[in-house]
N, C-alpha and C positions, 0 to 999 in steps of 0.2 A: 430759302436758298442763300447761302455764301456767295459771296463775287469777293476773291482775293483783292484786301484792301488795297493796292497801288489802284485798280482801276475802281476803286467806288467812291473817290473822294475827288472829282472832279479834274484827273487826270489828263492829260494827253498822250496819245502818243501818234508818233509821227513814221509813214510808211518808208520802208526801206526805198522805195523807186518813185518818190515826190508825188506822191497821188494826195488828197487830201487829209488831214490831220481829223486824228476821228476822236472826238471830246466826251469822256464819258460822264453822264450826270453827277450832280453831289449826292453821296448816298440820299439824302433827304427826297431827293427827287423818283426814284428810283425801287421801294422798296425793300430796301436788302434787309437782312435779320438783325433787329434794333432798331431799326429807322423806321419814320410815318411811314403808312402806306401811301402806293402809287397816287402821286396826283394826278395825272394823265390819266388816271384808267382805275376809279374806287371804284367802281362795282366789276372790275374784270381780274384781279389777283393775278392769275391764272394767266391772263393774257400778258400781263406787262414783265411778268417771270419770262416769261418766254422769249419777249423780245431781247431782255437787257440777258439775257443767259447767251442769244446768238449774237448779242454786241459785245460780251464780253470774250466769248471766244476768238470772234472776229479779232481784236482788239489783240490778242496772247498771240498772233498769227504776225503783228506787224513787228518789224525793228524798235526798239528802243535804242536812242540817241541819247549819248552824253555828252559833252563840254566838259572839260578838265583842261589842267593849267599845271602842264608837268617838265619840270627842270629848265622853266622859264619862255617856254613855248606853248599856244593855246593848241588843244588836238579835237578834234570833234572825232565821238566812236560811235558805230553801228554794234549792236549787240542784240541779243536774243536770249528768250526764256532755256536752260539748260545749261548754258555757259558759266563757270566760273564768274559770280560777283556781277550779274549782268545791269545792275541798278547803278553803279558808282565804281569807280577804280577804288581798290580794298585799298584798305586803312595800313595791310603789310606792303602792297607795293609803292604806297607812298613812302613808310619809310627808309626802304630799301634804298629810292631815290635818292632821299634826303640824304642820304649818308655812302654817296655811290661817288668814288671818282671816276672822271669818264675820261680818257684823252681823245683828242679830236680825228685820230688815227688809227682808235681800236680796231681789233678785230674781233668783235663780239659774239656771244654765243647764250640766248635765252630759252632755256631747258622748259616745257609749259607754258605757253607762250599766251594761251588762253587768245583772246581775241583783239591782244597786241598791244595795251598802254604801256610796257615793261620796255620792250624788243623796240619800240617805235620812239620812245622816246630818245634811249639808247642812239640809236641809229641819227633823230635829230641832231642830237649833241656832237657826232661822231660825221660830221660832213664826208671826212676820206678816211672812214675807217668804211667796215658792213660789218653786218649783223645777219648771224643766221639765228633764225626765229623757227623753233619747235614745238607740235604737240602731237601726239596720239591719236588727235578728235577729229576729224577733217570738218567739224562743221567751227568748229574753232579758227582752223586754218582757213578758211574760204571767209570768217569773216576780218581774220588779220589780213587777208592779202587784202579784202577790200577798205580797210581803214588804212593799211600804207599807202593805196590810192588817193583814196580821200585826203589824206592829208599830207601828198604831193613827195613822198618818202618812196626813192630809189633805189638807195643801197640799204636793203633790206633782204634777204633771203629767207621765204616763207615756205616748210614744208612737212609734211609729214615724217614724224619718226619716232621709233616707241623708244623712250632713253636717246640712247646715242646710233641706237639702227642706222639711222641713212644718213649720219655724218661721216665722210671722209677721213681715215686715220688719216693724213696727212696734213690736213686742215692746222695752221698753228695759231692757238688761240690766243688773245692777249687778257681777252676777260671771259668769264662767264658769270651768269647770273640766273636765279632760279626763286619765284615765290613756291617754295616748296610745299608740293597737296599733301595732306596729314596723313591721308588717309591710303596710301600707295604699297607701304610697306617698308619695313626698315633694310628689307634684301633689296630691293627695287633702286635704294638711297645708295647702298654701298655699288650697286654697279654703276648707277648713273656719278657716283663721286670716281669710281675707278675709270670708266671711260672720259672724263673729261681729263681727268691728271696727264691720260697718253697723249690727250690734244691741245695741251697750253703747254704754250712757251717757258722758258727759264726765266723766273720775277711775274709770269703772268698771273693775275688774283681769280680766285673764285670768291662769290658773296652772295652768301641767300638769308632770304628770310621764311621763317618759322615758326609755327604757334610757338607760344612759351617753353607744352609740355616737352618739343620737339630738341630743344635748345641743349641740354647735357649730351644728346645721342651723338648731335650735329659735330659739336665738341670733341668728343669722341672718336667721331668715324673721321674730321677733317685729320686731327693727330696722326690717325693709324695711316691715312693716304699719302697725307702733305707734309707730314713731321712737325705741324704747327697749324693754332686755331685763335684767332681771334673774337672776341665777341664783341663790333663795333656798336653796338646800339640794343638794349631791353628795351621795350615799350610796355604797353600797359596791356597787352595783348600779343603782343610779336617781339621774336628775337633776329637781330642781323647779326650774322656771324661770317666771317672772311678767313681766307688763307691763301698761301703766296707759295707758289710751286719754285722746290727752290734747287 
């Protein structure tokens, strides 16, 4: 029997509603495929599969918790198995960060919001600015509203909307920002770049980041909307690219 390696290497994880941390053995202990057999139980296979099979599900059922340290503020996230990146804030929204100017007055706007390290850090930075925070997924959204909780973030705006569905045309944006999903479609891109153009202000930026292969289209489509494309940052995996509604 497989037990997906986060939990057979002597993992934690820790429940969403503070009930006790439930530690799962080193595979050594345990026997998963490759490792000694069960010490607790050599003459029962059979039985110790069973156990660590209902501990591992058990286990795939609770929160995993992060720690991240983003745009100079520490955040603790709740996340869960199905979410975008649920193990660590991805490698594109850091650099996005990295390379984001923020004024402390935006009025922000984060397209996929996934379960909030992007939209919330944002919003930190941004004391009298707000941030609306979108996704498609409501189980996304339920767990961003509860890490803008958790970590005590009030002008945040978290809700469901597929693109720019439930945003207000009147809404005037100063920023937006988007870790853009590869996999969505390049129609899906040109609506969601066209709905955001009708909602930023004049000099307001938009800046996403995107796998590499994604990076010429980005280019492209920002030209055709914004009359102008920036490509602030390649990485070794991701591309930032910005443009300024003019």
């Amino acid at each position: 029997m497989d037990v997906p390696p986060l939990l057979s290497t002597g993992a934690t994880v820790r429940p969403r509603h503070g009930a006790n941390r439930l530690a799962i053995p080193p595979a050594s202990e345990i026997g998963v495929v490759g490792a000694p057999r069960c010490s607790l139980w050599t003459d029962h296979q059979g039985r110790c599969n069973g156990i660590i099979l209902r501990m591992t599900i058990e286990a795939l059922r609770e929160d995993l918790v992060l720690e991240a340290q983003l745009l100079g503020h520490p955040f603790t996230f709740n996340t869960t198995w199905g979410l975008f990146s649920p193990k660590a804030v991805d490698e594109g929204t850091r650099l996005l960060l990295e390379k984001l100017e923020i004024h402390e007055d935006d009025i922000a706007l984060d397209l996929g919001c996934g379960y909030g390290p992007l939209g919330l850090a944002i919003a930190k930075a941004a004391p009298r600015g707000r941030v609306h925070m979108l996704d498609r997924d409501f189980v996304a959204i339920d767990y961003a509203q509860g890490n803008a909780r958790r970590n005590g973030i009030d002008n945040a705006e978290i809700y469901l909307s597929n693109g720019f569905s439930a945003v207000p045309e009147d809404l005037a944006l100063d920023l937006v920002v988007s870790n853009l999903p590869a996999k969505v479609g390049n129609e899906m891109f040109r609506l969601m770049f066209h709905d955001a153009h009708l909602r930023m202000k004049p000099g307001a930026r938009i800046v996403v980041v995107t796998v590499n292969g994604l990076r010429d289209f980005v280019k492209k489509s920002f030209r055709q909307t914004f009359g102008n494309s920036n490509k602030v940052k390649q990485g070794r995996t991701h591309t930032v690219t910005s443009a300024i509604k003019e």
